[in-house]
OpenMM code with the backbone's topology and positions (N, CA, C; nanometers):
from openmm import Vec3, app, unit

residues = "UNK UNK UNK UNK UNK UNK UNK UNK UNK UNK UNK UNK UNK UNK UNK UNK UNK UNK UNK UNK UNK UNK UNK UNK UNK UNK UNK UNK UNK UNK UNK UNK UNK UNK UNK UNK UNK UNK UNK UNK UNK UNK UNK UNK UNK UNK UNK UNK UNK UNK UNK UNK UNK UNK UNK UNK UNK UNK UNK UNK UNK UNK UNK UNK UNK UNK UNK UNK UNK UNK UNK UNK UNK UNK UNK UNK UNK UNK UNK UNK UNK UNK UNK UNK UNK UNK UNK UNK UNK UNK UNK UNK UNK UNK UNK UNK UNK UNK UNK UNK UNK UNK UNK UNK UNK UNK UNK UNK UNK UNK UNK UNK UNK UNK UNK UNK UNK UNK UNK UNK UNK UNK UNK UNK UNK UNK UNK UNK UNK UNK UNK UNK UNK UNK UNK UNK UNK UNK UNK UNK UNK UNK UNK UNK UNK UNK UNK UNK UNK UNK UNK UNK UNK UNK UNK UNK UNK UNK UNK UNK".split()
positions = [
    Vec3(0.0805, -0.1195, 0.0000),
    Vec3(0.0000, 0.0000, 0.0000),
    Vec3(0.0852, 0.1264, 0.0000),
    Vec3(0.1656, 0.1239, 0.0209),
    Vec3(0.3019, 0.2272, 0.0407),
    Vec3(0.3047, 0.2869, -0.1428),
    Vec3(0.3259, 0.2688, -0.2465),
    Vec3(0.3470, 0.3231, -0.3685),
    Vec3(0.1712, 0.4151, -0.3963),
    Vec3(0.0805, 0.3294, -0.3423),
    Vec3(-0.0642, 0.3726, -0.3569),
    Vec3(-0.1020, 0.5323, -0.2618),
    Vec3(-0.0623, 0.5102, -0.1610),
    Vec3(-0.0533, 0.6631, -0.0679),
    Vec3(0.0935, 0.7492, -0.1287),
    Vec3(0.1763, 0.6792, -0.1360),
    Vec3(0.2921, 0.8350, -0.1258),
    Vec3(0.2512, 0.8352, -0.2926),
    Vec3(0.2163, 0.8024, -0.3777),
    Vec3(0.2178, 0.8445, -0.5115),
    Vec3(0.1358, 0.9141, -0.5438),
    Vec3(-0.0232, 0.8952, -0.4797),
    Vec3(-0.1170, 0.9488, -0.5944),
    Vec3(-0.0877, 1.0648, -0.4366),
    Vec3(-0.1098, 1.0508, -0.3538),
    Vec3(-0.0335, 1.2066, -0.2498),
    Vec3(0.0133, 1.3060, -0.2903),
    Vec3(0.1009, 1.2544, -0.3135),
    Vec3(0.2128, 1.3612, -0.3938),
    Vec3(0.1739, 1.4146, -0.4767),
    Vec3(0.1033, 1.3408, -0.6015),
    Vec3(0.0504, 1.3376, -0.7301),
    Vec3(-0.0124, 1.4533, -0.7201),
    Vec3(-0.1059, 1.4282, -0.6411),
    Vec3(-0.2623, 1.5155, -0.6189),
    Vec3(-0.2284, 1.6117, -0.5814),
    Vec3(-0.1860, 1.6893, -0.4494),
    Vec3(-0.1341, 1.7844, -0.3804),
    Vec3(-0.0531, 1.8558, -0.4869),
    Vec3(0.0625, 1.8160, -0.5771),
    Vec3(0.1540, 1.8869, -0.6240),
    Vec3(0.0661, 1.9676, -0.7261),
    Vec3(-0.0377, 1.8994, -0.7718),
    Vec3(-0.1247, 1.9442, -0.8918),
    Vec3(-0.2409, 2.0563, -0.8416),
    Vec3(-0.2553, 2.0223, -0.7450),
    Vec3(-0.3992, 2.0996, -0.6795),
    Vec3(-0.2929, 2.1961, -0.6078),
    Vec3(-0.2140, 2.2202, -0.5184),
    Vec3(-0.1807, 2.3355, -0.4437),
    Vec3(-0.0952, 2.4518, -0.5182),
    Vec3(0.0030, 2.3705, -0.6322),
    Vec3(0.0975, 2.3991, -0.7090),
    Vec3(0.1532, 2.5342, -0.6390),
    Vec3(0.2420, 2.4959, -0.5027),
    Vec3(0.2560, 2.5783, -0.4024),
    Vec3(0.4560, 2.5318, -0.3932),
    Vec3(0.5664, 2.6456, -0.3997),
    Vec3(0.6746, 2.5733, -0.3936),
    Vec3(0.7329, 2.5647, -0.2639),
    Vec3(0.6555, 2.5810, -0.1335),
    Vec3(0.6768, 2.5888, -0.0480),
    Vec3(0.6280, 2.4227, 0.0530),
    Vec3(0.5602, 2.3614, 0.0176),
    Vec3(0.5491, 2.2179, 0.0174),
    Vec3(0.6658, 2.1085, 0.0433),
    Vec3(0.6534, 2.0340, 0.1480),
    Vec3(0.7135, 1.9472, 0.1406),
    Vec3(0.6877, 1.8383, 0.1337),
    Vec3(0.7137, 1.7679, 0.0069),
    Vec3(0.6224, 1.6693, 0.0080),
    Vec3(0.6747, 1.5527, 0.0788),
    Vec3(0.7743, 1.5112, 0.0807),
    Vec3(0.8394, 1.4201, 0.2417),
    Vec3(0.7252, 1.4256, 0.3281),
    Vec3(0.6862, 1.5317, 0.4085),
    Vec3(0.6121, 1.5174, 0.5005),
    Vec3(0.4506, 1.4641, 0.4529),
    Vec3(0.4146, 1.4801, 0.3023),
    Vec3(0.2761, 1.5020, 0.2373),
    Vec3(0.2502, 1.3303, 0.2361),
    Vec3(0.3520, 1.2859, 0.2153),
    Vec3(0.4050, 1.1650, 0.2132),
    Vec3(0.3738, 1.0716, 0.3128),
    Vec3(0.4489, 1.1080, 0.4129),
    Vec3(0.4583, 1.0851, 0.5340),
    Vec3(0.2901, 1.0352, 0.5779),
    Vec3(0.2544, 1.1861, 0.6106),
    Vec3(0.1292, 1.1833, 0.6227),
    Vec3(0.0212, 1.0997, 0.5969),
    Vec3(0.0268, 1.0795, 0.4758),
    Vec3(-0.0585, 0.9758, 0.3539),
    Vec3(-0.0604, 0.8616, 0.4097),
    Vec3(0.0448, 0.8291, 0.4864),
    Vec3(0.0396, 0.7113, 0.5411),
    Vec3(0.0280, 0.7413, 0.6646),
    Vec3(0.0047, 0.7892, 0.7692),
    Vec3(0.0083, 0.7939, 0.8958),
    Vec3(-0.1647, 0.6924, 0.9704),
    Vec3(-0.2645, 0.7487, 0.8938),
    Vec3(-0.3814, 0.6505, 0.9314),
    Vec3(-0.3444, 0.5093, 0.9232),
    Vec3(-0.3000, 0.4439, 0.8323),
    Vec3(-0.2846, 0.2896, 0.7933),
    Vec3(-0.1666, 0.2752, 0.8805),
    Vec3(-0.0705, 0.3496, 0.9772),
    Vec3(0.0444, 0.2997, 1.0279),
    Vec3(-0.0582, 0.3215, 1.2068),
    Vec3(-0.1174, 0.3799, 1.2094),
    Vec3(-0.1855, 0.4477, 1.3210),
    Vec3(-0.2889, 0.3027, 1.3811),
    Vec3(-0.3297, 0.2569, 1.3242),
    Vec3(-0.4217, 0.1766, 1.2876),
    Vec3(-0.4145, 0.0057, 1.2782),
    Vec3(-0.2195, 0.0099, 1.2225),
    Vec3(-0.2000, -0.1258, 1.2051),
    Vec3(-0.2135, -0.2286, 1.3560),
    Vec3(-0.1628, -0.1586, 1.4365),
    Vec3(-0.1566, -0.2189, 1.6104),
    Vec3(-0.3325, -0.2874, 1.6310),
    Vec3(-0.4205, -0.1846, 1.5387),
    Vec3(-0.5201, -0.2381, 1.6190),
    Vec3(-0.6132, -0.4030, 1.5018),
    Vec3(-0.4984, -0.3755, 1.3595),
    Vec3(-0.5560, -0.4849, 1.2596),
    Vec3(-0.7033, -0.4010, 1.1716),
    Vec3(-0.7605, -0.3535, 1.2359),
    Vec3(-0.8683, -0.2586, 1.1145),
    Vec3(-0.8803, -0.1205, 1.1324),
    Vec3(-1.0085, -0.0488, 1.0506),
    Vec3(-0.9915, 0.1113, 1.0582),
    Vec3(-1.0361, 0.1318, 1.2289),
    Vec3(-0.9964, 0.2133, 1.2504),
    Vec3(-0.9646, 0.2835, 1.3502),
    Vec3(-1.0108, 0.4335, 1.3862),
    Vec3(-0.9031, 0.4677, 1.5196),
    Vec3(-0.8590, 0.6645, 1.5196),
    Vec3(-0.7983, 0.6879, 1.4034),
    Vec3(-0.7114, 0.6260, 1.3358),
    Vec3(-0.6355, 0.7026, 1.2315),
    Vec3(-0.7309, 0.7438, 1.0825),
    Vec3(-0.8429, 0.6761, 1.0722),
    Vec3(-0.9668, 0.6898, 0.9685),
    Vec3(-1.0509, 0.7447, 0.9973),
    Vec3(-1.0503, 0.7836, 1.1424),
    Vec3(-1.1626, 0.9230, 1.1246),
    Vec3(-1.1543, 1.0657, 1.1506),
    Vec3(-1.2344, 1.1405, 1.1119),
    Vec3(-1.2299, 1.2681, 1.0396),
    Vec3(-1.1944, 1.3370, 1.1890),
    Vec3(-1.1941, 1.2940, 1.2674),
    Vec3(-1.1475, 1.3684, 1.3961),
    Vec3(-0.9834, 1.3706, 1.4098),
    Vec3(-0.9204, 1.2902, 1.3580),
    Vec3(-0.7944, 1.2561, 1.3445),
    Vec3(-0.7252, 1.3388, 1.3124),
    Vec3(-0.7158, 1.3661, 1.1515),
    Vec3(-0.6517, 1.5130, 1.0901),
    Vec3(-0.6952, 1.6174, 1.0846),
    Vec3(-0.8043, 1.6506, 1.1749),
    Vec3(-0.8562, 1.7588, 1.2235),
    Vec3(-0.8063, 1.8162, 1.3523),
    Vec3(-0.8004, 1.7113, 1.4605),
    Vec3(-0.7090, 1.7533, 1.5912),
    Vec3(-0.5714, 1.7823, 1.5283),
    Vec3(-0.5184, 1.7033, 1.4549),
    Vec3(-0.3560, 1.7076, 1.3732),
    Vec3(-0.3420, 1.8655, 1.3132),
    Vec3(-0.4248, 1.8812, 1.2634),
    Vec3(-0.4233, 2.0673, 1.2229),
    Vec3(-0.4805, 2.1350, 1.3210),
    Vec3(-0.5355, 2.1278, 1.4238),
    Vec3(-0.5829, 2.1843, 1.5351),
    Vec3(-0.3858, 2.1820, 1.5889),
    Vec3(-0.3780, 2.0927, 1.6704),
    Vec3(-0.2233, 2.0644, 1.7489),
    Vec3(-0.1061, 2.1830, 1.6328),
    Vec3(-0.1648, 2.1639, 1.5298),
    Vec3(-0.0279, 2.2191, 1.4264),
    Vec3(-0.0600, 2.3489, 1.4127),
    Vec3(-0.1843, 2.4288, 1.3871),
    Vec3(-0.1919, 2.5791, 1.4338),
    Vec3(-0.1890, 2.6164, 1.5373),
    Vec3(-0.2148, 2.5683, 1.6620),
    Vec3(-0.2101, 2.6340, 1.7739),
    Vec3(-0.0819, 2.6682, 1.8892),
    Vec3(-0.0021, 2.4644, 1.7883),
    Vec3(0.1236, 2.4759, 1.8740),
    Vec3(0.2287, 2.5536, 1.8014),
    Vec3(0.1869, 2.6391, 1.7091),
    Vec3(0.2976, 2.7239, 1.6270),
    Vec3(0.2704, 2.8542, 1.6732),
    Vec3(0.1568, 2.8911, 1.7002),
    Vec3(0.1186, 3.0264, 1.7228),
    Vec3(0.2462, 3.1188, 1.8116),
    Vec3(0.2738, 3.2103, 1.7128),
    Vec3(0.4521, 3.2576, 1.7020),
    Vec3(0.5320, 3.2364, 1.7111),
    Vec3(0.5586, 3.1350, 1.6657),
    Vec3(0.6898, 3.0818, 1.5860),
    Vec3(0.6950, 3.1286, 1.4464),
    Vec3(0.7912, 3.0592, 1.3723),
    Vec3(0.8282, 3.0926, 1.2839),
    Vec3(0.7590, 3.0529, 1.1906),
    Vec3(0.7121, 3.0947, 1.1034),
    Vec3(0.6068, 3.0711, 0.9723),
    Vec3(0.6304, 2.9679, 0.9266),
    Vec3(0.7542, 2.9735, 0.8846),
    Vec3(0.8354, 2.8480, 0.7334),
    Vec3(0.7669, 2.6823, 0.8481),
    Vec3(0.8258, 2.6822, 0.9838),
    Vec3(0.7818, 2.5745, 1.0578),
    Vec3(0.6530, 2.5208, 1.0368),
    Vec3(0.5477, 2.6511, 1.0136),
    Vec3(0.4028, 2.6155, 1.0021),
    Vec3(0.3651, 2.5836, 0.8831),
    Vec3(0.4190, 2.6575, 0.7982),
    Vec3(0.3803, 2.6022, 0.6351),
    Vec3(0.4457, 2.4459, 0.6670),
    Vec3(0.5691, 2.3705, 0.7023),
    Vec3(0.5927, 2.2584, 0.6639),
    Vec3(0.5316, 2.1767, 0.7927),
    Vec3(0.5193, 2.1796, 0.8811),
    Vec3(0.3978, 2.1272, 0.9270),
    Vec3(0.2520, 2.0408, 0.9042),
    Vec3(0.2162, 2.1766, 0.8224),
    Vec3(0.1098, 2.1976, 0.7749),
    Vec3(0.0709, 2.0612, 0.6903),
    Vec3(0.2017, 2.0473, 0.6174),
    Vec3(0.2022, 1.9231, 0.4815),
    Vec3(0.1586, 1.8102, 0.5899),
    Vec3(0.1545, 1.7902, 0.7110),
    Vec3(0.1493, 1.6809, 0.7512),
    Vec3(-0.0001, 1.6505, 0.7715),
    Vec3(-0.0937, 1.7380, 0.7845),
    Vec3(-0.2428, 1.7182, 0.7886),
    Vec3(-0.2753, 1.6707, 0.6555),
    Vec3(-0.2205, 1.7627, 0.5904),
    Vec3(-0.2696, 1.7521, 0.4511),
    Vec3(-0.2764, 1.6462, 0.3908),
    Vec3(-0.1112, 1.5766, 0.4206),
    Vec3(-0.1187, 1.4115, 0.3899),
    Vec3(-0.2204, 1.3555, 0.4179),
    Vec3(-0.2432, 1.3519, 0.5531),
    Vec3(-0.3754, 1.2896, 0.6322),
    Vec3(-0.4544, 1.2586, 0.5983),
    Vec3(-0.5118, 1.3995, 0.5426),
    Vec3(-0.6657, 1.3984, 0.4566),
    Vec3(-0.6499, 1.3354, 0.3320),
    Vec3(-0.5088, 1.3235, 0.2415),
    Vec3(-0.4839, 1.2764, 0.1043),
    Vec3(-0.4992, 1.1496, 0.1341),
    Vec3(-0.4505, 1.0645, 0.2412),
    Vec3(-0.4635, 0.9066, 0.2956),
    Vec3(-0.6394, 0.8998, 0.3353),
    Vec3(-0.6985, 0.9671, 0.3876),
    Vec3(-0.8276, 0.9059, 0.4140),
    Vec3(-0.9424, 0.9463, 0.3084),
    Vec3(-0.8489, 1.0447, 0.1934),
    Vec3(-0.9495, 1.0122, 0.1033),
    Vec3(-0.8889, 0.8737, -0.0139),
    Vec3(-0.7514, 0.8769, -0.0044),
    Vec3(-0.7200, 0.7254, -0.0606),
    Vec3(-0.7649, 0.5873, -0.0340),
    Vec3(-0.8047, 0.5775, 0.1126),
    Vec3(-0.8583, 0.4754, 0.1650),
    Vec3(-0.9789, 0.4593, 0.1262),
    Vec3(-1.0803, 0.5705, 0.1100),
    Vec3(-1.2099, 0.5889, 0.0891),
    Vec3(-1.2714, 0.5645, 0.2580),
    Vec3(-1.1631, 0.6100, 0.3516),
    Vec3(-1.2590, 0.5912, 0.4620),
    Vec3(-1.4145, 0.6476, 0.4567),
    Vec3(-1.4279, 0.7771, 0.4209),
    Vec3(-1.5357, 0.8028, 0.4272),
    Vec3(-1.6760, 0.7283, 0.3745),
    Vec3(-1.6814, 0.6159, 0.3126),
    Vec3(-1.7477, 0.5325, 0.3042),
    Vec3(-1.7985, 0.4342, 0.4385),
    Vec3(-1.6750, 0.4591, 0.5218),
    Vec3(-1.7367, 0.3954, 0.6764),
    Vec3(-1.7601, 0.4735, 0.7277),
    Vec3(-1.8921, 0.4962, 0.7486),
    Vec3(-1.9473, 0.5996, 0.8320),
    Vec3(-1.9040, 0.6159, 0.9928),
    Vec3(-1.9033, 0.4587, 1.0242),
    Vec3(-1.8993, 0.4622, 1.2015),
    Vec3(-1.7398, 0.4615, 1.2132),
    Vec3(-1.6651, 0.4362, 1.1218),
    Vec3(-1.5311, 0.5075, 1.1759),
    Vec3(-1.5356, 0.6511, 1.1673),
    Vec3(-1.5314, 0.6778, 1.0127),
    Vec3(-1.4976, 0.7828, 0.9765),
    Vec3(-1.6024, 0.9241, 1.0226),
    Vec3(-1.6734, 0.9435, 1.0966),
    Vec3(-1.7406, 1.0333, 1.2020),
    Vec3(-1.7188, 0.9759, 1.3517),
    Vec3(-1.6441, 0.8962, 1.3791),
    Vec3(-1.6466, 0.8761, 1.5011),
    Vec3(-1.5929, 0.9542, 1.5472),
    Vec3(-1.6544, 1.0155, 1.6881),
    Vec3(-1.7404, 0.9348, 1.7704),
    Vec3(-1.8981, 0.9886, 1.7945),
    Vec3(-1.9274, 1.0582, 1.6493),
    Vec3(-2.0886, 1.0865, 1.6268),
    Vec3(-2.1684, 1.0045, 1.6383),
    Vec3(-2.1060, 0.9281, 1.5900),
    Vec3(-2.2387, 0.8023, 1.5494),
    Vec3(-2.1982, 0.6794, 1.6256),
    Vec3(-2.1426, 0.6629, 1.7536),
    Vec3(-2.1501, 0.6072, 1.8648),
    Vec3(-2.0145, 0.5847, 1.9146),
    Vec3(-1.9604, 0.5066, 1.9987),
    Vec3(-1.8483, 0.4712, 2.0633),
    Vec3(-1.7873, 0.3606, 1.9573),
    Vec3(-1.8051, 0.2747, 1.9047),
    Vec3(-1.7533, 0.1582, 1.8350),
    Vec3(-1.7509, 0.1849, 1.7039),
    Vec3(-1.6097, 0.1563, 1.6318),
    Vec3(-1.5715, 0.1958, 1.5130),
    Vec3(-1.6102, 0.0484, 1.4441),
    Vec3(-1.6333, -0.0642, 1.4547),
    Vec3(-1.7001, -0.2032, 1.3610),
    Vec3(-1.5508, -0.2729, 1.3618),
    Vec3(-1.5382, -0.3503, 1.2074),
    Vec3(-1.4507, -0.4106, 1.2340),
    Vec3(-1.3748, -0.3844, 1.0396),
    Vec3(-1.4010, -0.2658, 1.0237),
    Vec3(-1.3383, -0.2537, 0.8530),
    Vec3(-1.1819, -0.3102, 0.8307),
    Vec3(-1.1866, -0.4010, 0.7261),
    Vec3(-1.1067, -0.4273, 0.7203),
    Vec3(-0.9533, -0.3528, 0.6884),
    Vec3(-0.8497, -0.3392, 0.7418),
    Vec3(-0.7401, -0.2522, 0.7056),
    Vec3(-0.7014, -0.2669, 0.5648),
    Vec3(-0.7183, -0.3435, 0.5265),
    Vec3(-0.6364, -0.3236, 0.3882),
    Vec3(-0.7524, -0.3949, 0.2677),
    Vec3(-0.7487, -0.3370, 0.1494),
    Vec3(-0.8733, -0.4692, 0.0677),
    Vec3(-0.7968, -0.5488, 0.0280),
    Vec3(-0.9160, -0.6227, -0.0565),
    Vec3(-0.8631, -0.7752, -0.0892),
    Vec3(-0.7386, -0.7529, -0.1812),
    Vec3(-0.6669, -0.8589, -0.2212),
    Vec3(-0.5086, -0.8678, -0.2592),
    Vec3(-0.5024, -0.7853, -0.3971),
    Vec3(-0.5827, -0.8509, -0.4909),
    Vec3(-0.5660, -0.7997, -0.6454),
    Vec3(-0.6348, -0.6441, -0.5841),
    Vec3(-0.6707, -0.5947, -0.5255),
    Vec3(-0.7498, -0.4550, -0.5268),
    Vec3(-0.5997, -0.3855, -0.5049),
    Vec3(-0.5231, -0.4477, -0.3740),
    Vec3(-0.4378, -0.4068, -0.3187),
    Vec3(-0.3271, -0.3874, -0.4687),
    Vec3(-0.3385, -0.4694, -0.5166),
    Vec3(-0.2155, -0.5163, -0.6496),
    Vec3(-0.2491, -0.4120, -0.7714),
    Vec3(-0.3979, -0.3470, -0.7632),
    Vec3(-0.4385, -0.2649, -0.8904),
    Vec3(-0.3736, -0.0926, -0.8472),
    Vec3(-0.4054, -0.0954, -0.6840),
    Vec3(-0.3824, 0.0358, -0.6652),
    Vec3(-0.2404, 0.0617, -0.6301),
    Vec3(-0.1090, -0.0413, -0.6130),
    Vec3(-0.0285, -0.0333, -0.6464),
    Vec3(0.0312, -0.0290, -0.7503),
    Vec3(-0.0430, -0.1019, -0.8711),
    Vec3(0.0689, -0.0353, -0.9871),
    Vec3(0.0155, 0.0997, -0.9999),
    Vec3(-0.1201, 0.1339, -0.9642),
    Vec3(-0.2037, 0.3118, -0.9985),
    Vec3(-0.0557, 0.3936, -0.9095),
    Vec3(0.0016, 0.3844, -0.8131),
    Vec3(0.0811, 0.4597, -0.7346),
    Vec3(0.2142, 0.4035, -0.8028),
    Vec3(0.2739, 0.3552, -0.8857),
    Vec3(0.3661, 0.3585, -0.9728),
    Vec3(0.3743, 0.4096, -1.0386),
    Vec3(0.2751, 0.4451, -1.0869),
    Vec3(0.2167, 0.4963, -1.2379),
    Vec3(0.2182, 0.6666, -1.2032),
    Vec3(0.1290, 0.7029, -1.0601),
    Vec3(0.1627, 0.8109, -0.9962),
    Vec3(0.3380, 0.8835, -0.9832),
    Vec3(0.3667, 0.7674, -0.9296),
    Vec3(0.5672, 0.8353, -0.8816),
    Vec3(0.5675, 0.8775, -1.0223),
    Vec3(0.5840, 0.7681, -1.1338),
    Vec3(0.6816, 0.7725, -1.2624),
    Vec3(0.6212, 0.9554, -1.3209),
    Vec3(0.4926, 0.9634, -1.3195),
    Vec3(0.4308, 1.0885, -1.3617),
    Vec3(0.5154, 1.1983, -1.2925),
    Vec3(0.4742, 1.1614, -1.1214),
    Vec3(0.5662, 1.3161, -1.0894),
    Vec3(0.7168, 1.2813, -1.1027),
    Vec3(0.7795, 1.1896, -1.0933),
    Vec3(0.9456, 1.1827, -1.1482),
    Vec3(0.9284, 1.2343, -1.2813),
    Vec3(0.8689, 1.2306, -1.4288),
    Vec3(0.8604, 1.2623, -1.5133),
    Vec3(0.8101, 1.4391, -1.4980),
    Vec3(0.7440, 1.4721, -1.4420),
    Vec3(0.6833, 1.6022, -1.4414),
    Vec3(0.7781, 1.7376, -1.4238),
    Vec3(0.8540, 1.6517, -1.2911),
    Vec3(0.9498, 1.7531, -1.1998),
    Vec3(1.0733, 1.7626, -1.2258),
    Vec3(1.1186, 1.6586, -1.3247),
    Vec3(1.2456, 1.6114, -1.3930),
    Vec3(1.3285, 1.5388, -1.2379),
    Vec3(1.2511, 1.4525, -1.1645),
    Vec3(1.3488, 1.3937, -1.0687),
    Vec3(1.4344, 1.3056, -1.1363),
    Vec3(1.4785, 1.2692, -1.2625),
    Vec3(1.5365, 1.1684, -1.3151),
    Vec3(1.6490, 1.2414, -1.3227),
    Vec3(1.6764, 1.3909, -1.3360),
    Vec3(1.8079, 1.4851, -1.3141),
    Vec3(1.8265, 1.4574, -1.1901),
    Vec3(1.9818, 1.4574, -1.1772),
    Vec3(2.0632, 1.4792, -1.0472),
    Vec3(2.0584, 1.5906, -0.9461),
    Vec3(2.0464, 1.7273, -0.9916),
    Vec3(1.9805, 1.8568, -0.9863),
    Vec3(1.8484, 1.8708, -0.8895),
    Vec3(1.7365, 1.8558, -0.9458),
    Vec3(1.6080, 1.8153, -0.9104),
    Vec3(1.5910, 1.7423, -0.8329),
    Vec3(1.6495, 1.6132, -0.7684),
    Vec3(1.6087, 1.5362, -0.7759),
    Vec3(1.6974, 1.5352, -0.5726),
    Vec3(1.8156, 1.6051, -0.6292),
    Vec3(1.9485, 1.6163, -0.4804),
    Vec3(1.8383, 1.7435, -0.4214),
    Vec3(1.7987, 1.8744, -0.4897),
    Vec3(1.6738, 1.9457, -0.4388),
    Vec3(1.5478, 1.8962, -0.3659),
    Vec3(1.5027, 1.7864, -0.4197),
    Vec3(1.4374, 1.6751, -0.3943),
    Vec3(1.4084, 1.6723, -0.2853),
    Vec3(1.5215, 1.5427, -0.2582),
    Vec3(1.5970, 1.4881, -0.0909),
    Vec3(1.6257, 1.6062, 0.0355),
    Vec3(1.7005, 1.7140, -0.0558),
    Vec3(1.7433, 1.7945, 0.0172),
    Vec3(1.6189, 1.8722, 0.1325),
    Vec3(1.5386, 1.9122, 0.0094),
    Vec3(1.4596, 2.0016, 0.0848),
    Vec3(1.2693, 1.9718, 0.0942),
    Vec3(1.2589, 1.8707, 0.0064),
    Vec3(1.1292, 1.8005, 0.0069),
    Vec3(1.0426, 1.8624, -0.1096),
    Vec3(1.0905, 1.9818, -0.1741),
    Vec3(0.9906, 2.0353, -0.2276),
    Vec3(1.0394, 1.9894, -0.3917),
    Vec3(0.9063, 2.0190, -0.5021),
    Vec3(0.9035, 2.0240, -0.6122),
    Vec3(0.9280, 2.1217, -0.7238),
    Vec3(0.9983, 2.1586, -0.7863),
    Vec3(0.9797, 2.2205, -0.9349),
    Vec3(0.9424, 2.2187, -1.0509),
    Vec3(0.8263, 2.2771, -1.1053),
    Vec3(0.8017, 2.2203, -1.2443),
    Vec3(0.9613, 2.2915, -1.3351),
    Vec3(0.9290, 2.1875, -1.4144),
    Vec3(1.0541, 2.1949, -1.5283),
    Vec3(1.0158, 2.3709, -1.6021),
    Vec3(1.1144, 2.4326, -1.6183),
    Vec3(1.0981, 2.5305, -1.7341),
    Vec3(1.0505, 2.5452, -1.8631),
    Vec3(1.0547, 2.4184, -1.9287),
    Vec3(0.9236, 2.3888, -2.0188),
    Vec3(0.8249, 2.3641, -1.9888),
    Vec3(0.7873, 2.3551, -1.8673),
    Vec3(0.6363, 2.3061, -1.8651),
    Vec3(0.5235, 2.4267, -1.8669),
] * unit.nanometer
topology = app.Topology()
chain = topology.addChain("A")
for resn in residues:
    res = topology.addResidue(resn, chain)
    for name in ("N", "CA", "C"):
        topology.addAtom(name, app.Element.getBySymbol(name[0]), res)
C-alpha cells in the first residue's frame, strides 16, 4: 500500500496546491500515517476518522502560534497528507469510523487493507503516480532530484 498513498499524495497535492513551499516528504509521510496508526489495532480505527486530521491541524496551528512561519507552512504538509490518505482509503465510506465518535463509541470491524488484487491494482495506480511526478518535476536529473531529498519540495521543469 506504500506506492498507492505516497504516489497518488504527492501526485494530487503537487497538482492541486501547485505551491513551492510544500514538502512533500512530510505530504508523504502523512498519507500514510492513518494505515500505520491503525496497524496495532488490525482494522480502521482513530487514524480513519475525520477527527484525526482535524485535531492534527488543530495541534499544528495552535502549537505554532509565534513561531516561525516556514515551521508552520511545513507542518502543515502533515495534515494535509492525512486527509490525502483518508481520502485514498475511501474511509469516508465507513461511516462509524470515519465520524467517530458521532455516530456512537464503536468503530465495527473494517477491514485494514482490501482484498489482494485490489491491493495489487492500486499499487501499480501509485507507480504509475511516482513515474508521472518523477517525469513532471524532472526527478530523473541529479539537480532536481538532490533538491528533492534535500529540501522536500518540487519544481516544475521550465518547459512546462
Amino acid at each position: 500500500m506504500l506506492l498507492w498513498y505516497v504516489g497518488l499524495s504527492v501526485l494530487l497535492v503537487a497538482n492541486i496546491f501547485r505551491s513551492s513551499g510544500i514538502d512533500f516528504r512530510l505530504v508523504a509521510g502523512g498519507a500514510m500515517l492513518p494505515l500505520l496508526i491503525d496497524v496495532p489495532v488490525g482494522h480502521w480505527w482513530f487514524g480513519h476518522a475525520l477527527l484525526f486530521p482535524v485535531a492534527l491541524l488543530t495541534v499544528v496551528m495552535i502549537g505554532t502560534i509565534g513561531g516561525a512561519r516556514l515551521v508552520r507552512r511545513r507542518l502543515l504538509c502533515v495534515p494535509i497528507g492525512v486527509f490525502c490518505g483518508l481520502v485514498l482509503s475511501g474511509a469516508f465510506t465507513a461511516e462509524k469510523v470515519f465520524w467517530w465518535p458521532t455516530l456512537g463509541e464503536r468503530f465495527g470491524n473494517h477491514s485494514l487493507l482490501p482484498v489482494w488484487w485490489a491491493v495489487l491494482i492500486e499499487e501499480v495506480v501509485g507507480l504509475v503516480a511516482i513515474w508521472w511526478v518523477v517525469g513532471q518535476f524532472d526527478l530523473y536529473l541529479p539537480g532536481p532530484r538532490e533538491e528533492f531529498k534535500r529540501t522536500g519540495r518540487l519544481r516544475e521543469s521550465p518547459q512546462s
